[in-house]
SEDO-915102 format. One record per residue (C-alpha): x, y, z; residue in one letter. Coordinates in steps of 0.2 Angstrom, whole numbers, padded with zeros to 4 digits, always signed. Layout:
% SEDO-915102
XYZA...
This chain:
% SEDO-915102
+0792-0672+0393X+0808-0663+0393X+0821-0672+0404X+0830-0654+0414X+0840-0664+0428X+0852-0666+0413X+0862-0655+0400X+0864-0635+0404X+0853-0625+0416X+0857-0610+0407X+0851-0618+0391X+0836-0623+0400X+0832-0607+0408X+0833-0598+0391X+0823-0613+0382X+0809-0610+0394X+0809-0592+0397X+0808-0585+0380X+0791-0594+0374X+0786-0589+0392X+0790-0571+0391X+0781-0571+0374X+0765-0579+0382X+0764-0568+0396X+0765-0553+0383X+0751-0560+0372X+0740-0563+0387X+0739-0546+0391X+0734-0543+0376X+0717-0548+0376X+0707-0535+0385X+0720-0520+0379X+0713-0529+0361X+0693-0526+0370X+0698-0508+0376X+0706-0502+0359X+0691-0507+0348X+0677-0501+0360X+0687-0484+0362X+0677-0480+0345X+0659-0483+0353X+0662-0470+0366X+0666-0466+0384X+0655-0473+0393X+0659-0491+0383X+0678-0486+0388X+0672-0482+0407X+0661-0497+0407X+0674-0509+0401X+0688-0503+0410X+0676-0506+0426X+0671-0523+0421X+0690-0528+0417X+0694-0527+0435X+0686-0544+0437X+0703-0550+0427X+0711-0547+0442X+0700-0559+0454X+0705-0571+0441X+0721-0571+0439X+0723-0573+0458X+0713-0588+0458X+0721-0595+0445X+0738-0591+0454X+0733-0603+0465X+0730-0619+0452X+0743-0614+0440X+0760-0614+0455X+0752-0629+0463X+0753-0638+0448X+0767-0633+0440X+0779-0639+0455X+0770-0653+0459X+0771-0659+0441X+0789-0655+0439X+0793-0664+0454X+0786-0680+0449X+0794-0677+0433X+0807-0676+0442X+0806-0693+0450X+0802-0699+0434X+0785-0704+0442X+0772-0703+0428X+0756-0710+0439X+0758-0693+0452X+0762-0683+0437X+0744-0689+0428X+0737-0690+0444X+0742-0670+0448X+0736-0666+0431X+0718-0673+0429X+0713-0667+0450X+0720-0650+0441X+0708-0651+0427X+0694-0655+0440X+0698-0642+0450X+0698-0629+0434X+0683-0636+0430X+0674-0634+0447X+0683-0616+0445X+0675-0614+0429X+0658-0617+0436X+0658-0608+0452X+0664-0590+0440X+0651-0591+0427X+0635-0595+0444X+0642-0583+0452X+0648-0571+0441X+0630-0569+0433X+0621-0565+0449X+0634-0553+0454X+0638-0545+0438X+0623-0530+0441X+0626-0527+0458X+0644-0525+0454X+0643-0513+0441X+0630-0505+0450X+0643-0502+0462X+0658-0497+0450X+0649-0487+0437X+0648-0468+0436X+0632-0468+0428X+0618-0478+0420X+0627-0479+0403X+0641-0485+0411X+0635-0499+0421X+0624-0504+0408X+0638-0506+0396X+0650-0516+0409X+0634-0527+0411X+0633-0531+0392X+0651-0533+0390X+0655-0545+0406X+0639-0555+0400X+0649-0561+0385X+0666-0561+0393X+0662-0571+0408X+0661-0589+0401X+0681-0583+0394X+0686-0578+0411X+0678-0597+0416X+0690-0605+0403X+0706-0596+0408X+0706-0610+0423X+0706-0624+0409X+0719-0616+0400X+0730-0614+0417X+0729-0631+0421X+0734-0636+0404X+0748-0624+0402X+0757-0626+0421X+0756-0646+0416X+0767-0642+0401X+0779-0630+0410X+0781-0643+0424X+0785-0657+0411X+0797-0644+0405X+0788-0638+0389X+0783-0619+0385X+0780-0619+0368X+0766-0624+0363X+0756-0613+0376X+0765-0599+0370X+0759-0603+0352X+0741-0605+0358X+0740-0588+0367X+0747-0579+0349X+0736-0588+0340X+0719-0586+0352X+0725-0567+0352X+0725-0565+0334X+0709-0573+0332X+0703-0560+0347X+0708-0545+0336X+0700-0552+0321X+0685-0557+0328X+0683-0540+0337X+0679-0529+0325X+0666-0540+0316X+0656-0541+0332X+0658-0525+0340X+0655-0512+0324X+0646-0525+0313X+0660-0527+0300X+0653-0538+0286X+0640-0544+0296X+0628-0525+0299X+0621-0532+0313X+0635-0522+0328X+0634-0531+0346X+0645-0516+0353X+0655-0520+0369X+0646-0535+0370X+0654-0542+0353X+0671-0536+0362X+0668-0550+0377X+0658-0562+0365X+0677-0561+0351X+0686-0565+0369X+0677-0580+0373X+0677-0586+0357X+0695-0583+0356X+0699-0590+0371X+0688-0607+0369X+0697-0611+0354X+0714-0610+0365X+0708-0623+0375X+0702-0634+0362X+0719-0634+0353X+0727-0637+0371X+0714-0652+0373X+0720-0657+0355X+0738-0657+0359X+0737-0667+0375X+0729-0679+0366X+0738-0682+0350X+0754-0676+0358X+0758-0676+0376X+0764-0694+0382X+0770-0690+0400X+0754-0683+0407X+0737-0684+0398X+0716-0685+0401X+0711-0697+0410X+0693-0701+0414X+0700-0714+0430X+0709-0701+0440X+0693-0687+0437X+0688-0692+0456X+0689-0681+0469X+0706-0684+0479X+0705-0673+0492X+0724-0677+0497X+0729-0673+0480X+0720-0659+0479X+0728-0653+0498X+0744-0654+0489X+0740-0643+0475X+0733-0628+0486X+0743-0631+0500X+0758-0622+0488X+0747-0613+0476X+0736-0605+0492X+0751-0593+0496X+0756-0589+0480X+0739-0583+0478X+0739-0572+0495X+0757-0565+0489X+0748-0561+0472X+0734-0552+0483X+0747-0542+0493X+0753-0532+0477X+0736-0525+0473X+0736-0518+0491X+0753-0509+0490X+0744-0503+0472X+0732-0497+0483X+0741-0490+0497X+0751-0481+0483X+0735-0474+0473X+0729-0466+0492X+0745-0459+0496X+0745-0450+0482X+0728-0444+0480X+0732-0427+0486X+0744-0423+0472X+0731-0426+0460X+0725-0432+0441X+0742-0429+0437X+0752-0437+0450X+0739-0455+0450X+0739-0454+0427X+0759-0452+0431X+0763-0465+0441X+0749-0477+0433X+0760-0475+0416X+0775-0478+0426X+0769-0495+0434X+0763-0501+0417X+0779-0496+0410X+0787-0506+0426X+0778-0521+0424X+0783-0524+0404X+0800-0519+0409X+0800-0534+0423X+0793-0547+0409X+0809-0553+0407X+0816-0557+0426X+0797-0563+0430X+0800-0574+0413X+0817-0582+0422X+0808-0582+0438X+0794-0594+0430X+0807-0605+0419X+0817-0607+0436X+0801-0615+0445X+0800-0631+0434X+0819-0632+0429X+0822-0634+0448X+0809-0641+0453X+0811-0658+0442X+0829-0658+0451X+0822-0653+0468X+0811-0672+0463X+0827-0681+0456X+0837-0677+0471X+0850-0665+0461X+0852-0653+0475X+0870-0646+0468X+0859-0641+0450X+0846-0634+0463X+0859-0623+0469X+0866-0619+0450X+0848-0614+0444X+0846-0601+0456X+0863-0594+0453X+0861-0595+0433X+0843-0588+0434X+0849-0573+0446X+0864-0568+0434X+0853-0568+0419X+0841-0560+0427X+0852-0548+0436X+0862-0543+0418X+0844-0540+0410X+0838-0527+0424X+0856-0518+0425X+0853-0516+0405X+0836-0508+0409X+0841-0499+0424X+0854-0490+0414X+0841-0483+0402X+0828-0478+0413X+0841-0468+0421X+0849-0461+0406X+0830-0457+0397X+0815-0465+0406X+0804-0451+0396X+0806-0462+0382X+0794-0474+0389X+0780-0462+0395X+0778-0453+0379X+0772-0468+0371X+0755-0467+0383X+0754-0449+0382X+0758-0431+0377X+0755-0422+0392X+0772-0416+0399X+0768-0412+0417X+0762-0432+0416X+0779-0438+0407X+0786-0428+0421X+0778-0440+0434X+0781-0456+0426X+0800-0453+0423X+0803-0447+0439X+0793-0463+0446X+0806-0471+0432X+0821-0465+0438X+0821-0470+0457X+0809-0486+0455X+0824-0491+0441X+0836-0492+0456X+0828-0507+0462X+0826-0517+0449X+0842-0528+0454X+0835-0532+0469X+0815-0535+0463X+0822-0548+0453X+0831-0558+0465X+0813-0558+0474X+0806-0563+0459X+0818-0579+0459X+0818-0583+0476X+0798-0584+0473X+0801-0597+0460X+0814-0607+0470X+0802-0607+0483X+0787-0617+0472X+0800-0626+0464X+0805-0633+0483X+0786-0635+0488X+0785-0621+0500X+0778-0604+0494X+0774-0600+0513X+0792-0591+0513X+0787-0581+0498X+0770-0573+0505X+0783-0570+0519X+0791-0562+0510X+0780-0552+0500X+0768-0547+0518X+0787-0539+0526X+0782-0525+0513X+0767-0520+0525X+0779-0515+0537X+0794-0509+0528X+0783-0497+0514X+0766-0496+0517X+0767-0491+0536X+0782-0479+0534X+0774-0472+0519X+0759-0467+0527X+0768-0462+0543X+0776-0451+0532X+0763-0444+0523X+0755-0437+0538X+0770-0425+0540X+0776-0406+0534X+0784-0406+0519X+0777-0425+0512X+0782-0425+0493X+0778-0438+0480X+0797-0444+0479X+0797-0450+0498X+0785-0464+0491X+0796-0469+0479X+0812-0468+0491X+0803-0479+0504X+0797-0492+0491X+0816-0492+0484X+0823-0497+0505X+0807-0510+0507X+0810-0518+0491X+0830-0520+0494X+0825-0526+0511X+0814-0538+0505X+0827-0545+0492X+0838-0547+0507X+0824-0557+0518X+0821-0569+0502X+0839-0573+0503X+0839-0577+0521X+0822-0589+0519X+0827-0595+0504X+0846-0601+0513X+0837-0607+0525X+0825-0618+0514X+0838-0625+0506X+0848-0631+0523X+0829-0637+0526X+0829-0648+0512X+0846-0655+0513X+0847-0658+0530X+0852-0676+0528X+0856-0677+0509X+0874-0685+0506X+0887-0672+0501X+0889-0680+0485X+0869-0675+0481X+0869-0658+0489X+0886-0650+0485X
């Protein structure tokens, strides 16, 4: 445990940003690792896996829901100092991963045919995302497990050894990889299902060295076989915060959405221009989303000890950091945004898309960021209801203008762009306004001394 209601926020923010932003970086690694490999079988392995990968997605959102539930409630009571609602919070986690665990490999097996049945442009296809999500299930069942265990870390105010355990299980992914999926050394291939078989495996020995590290290591929260009973309060806690974090993760694959149809009509072009352009987005946000995540546990153990005035500061340091770190990036997708396109592709009428996408979405970037940690200040006070707020204000302020305005004369791909630049600055402005009126909420009543 790592006591952040004393000594510098900024040197707290920092301490727990970096190994986060280097996590998060690895994570994505492992079906980018998958695609890569299988790339060599052939299309329909690449069609077929890139199909089956959107399950990925379904995950993550679920596990959006254990991992901020966690991560606040556990930095609360640590906080507090209260180590019984600190174990308590981490063993109904693991129950609930566990239960999560069991519920994606039943029902992800009965509804893995009928699924790629659905996606697949052909028979080679679908049967190839069948093989491959056969294998890589039972790792996408594991991913709860290593949620719970790593949002119990960051809420005790550790990010270390997660980050470690995601190189590590990464690593052993892009080793493992090859051997299964082409046969190397063995002469016996499993093609794309060696790709999801190297992922599980990967991804199982990440939570076995987690396992190992709670109980050799970690002191403030650990297993416990007493507390594995269902507590249905407990468990009201967790998703009662985690529940809208999940919705307000949802809500960005709909403007995804919303943005692909828009777009449609311009064609191949415009949608593989703007796909490179959001990818090269989301790296570029890694680090405010990094802050954002740090700023969840460092204010939420104060948020639990009562230091409202270090509240306060975490926000302010977590904004300026974050700020000065988008104003750098800003600058250079304003100055040469083609830089990051060329390294998905050649194709110039493509690049032209992306760094035109680049170059007005770069405008905002100030403003995403202060949504980004007002979404952390929000779990680290408990109530992410102000953050799906938040994040649904965007149906109104992008997606119904957009396609209002895509219905009339003269509709051109930058008036997409321009309407998400004004809905994303509104929105900043919005998270300000809840998040000023969370805090009067919490501190109505707090002696001055506490809550300057």
């Amino acid at each position: 445990m790592h006591d952040m209601t004393q000594g510098s926020i900024t040197g707290h923010l920092i301490r727990m940003a970096v190994p986060i932003a280097v996590g998060m970086l690895f994570q994505t690694l492992y079906f980018l690792v998958d695609l890569y490999f299988v790339a060599h079988i052939g299309g329909a392995a690449i069609a077929g896996v890139s199909a089956a990968g959107n399950l990925t997605f379904v995950v993550m959102a679920l596990t959006q829901v254990l991992g901020v539930g966690t991560v606040t409630l556990i930095a609360q009571a640590t906080g507090r100092k209260d180590h019984d609602d600190a174990n308590l919070v981490f063993n109904q986690s693991l129950l609930i991963a566990t239960l999560c665990a069991a519920v994606t490999v039943v029902g992800g097996f009965l509804s893995i045919g009928p699924y790629m049945r659905t996606l697949g442009a052909d028979a080679a296809t679908t049967a190839a995302g069948i093989d491959y999500l056969n294998w890589y299930l039972p790792g996408l069942a594991l991913q709860f497990a290593v949620i719970s265990m790593g949002s119990a870390l960051r809420g005790t105010g550790i990010a270390k050894p997660t980050m470690l355990v995601q190189m590590l299980t990464v690593v052993i992914n892009a080793i493992l990889a090859p051997v299964l999926i082409a046969g190397w050394g063995t002469g016996k291939p499993m093609g794309v299902a060696g790709a999801g078989l190297a992922t599980t495996i990967s991804i199982a020995f990440g939570v076995v060295l987690l396992a190992l590290y709670f109980a050799k290591l970690e002191k403030f929260v650990g297993f416990d076989a007493r507390l594995w009973a269902p507590r249905i309060e407990t468990w009201r806690r967790i998703l009662g915060i985690g529940l809208p974090a999940g919705g307000e993760f949802a809500l960005m694959f709909v403007y995804m959405a919303v943005i692909y149809t828009l777009i449609r009509d311009f064609g191949a072009t415009a949608q593989a221009g703007f796909g490179i352009g959001s990818r090269v987005m989301q790296a570029i946000f890694l680090p405010a989303i990094a802050i954002a995540f740090a700023a969840s546990p460092v204010a939420g153990q104060n948020v639990g000890a009562g230091r409202f005035d270090r509240v306060r500061a975490t926000f302010r340091s977590a904004t300026i950091i974050g700020s000065v770190l988008m104003i750098a990036l800003t600058l250079v997708c304003q100055i040469k945004p083609e830089w990051f396109a060329r390294g998905f592709t050649q194709d110039e009428a493509v690049v032209a898309v992306a760094a035109e996408f680049l170059r007005y979405i770069s405008w905002n970037f100030v403003a995403q960021c202060i949504v980004f940690t007002c979404s952390g200040m929000f779990q680290a006070l408990g109530n992410t209801v102000p953050a799906l707020m938040s994040s649904a204000s965007r149906l109104f302020t992008f997606a119904l203008p957009a396609v209002w305005l895509s219905r009339q004369p003269g509709f051109q791909l930058h008036h997409v762009w321009l309407v998400s630049m004004a809905s994303v600055a509104l929105q900043a402005v919005f998270s300000l306004w809840l998040l000023r009126r969370q805090f009067q909420l919490r501190m109505h009543g707090v002696p001055a001394a506490a809550a300057a």
